[in-house]
C-alpha positions as CSV (number, residue, x, y, z in Angstrom):
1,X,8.4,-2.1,-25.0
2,X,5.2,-2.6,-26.6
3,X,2.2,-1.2,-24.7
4,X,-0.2,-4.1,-24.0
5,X,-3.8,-4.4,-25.8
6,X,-7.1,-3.9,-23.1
7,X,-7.3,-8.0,-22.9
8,X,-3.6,-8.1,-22.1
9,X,-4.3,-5.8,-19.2
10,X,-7.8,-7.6,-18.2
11,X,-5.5,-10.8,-18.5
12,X,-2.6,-9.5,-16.5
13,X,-5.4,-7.6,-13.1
14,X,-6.9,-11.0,-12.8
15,X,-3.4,-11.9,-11.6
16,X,-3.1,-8.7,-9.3
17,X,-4.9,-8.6,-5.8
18,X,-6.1,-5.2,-5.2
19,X,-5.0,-3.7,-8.8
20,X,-7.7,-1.3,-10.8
21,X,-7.5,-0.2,-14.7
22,X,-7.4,3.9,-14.3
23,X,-7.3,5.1,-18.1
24,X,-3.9,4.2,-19.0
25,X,-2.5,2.8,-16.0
26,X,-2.9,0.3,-12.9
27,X,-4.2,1.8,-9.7
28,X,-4.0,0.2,-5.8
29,X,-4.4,2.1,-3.0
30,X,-2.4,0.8,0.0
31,X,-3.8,1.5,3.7
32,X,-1.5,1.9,6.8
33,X,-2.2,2.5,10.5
34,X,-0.3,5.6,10.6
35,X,1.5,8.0,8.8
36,X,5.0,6.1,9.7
37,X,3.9,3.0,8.0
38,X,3.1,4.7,5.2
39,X,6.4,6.5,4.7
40,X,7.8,3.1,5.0
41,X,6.3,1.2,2.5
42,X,6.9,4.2,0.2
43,X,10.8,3.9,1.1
44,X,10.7,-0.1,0.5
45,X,8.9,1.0,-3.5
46,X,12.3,3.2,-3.9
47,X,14.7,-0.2,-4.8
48,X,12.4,-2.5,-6.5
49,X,11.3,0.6,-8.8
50,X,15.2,1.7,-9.4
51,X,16.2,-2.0,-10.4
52,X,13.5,-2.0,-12.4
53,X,14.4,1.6,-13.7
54,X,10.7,2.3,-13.9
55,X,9.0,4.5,-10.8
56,X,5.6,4.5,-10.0
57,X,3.2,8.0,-9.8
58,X,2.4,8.0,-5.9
59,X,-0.1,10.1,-3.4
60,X,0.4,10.0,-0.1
61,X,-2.5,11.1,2.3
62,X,-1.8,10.3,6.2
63,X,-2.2,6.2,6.5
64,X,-3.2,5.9,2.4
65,X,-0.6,5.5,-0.4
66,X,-1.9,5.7,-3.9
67,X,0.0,3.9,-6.4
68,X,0.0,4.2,-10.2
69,X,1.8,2.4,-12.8
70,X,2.0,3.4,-16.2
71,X,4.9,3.4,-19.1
72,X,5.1,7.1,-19.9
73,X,7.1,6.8,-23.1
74,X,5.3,4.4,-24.4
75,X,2.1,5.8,-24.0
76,X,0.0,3.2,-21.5
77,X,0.2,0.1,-19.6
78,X,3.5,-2.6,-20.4
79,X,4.6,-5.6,-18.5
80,X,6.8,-3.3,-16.8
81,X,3.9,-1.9,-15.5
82,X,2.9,-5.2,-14.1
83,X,6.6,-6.5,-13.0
84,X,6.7,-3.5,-10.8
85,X,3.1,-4.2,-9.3
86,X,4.3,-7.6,-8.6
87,X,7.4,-6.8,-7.1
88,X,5.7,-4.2,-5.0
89,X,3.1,-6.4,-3.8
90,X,6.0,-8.8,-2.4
91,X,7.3,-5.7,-0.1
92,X,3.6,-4.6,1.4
């Protein structure tokens, strides 16, 4: 999959509610109120991500789940990158 050029990405946030450029991937930090909540969005990522066969880089910090999306093996942001953002923006 070809990695996307910056206006592709500038193109494709402007879509994305919440969504930052961090070098080569897409950023959103997702808050909870509590630690539970937090855990369970996490375990609602796991079979979007796995149908998708692409898995996010994720933080966890009490009620605050960091998300990044990049394409590691092709070296920066794809519209995988941005199918997965979509599809976990439908299970928040």
């Amino acid at each position: 999959m070809p990695v996307l050029t910056f206006e592709q990405v500038q193109d494709r946030l402007a879509t994305l509610d919440g969504w930052e450029l961090q070098g080569d991937a897409i950023q959103r930090i997702f808050k909870f109120k509590n630690f539970i909540e937090a855990i369970a969005f996490v375990n609602r990522i796991v079979e979007p991500a796995e149908a998708a066969d692409h898995h996010p880089d994720l933080s966890i910090s009490y009620n605050k789940v960091t998300v990044n999306l990049t394409t590691h093996d092709a070296g920066g942001l794809t519209e995988k990158d941005f199918d997965l953002a979509q599809a976990i923006a439908s299970v928040v």
